[in-house]
C-alpha positions, 0 to 999 in steps of 0.5 A: 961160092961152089967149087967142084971136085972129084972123088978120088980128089977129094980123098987125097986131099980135099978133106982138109979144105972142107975141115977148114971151111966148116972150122972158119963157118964158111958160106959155099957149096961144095960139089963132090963129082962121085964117080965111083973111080979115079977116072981120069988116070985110069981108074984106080981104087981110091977109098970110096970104091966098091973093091968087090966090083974087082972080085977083090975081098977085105977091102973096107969102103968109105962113105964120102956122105958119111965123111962130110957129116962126120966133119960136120957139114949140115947140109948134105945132098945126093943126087943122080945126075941124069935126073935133070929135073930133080937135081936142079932143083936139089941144087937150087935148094942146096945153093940156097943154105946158109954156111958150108953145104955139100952135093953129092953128084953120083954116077958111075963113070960110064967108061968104068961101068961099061968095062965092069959090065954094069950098064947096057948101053941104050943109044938114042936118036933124033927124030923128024920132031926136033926144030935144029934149035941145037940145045942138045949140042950147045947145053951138053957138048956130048961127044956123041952128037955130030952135025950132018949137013945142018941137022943134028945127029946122034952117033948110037956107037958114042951114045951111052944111054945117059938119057940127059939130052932127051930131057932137056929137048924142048920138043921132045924129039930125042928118043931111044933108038929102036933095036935092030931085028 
């Protein structure tokens, strides 16, 4: 079994789950999305957050890795989410373990990170290389993918520079955009 939740979620209230699957010797996998914020009501602090990001000072921050050890869960991994490759295999590996496991998928929320200033946005484009086989919008359904015509495209004001889409391109076809002069 895998269940999935947030950061802030599992703050308010996924604690106690977890305690409760390690106390009952439960086989699952438990993926925590840490994404740095509460995101999806408009990125509130939550007990994980770096206050500082806010230029706010004598704020404790709470480790979730830290947390889920101390609960006693034994097998914990981090991963970088636009490291495809790698986690995938974290994950196939993790999914494998015997008893309550825990993945730690971290990466700042991009609509959080791009008001803190923290990431430099690097579109990319599709080159003459891509087939039209449609991986990219079919796998990833990222909003900045548009059809024209047939052809797939990218919308370099909606692209993040995440990168994923161009590691799962079996043509290698999807690249940085170049920078204007």
């Amino acid at each position: 079994m895998i269940s999935f939740i947030g950061d802030s979620t599992f703050f308010h209230s996924g604690m106690t789950g977890l305690v409760n699957a390690i106390f009952n010797n439960h086989n699952f996998t438990l993926v925590i999305l840490d994404n740095g914020t509460t995101a999806m009501t408009g990125h509130q602090p939550h007990p994980g957050v770096d206050m500082s990001d806010f230029n706010l000072e004598g704020f404790g921050r709470v480790s979730i890795e830290e947390v889920v050890k101390a609960i006693g869960v034994k097998k914990v991994t981090v991963i970088n989410p636009y490291k495809v490759a790698k986690s995938v295999e974290a994950i196939r590996e993790t999914l494998e373990y015997e008893g309550v496991s825990v993945i730690i998928s971290r990466q700042m929320c991009t609509l959080y990170a791009k008001s803190l200033k923290k990431i430099k946005v690097r579109a990319f484009t599709i080159t003459d290389k891509c087939k039209n086989h449609r991986v990219c919008i079919d796998t990833l359904a990222c909003p900045a993918f548009y059809l024209e015509g047939e052809q797939v495209r990218i919308d370099a004001d909606v692209c993040v520079g995440c990168a994923v889409c161009a590691q799962i391109c079996p043509e290698n076809a999807i690249r940085p955009a170049k920078k204007n002069a």
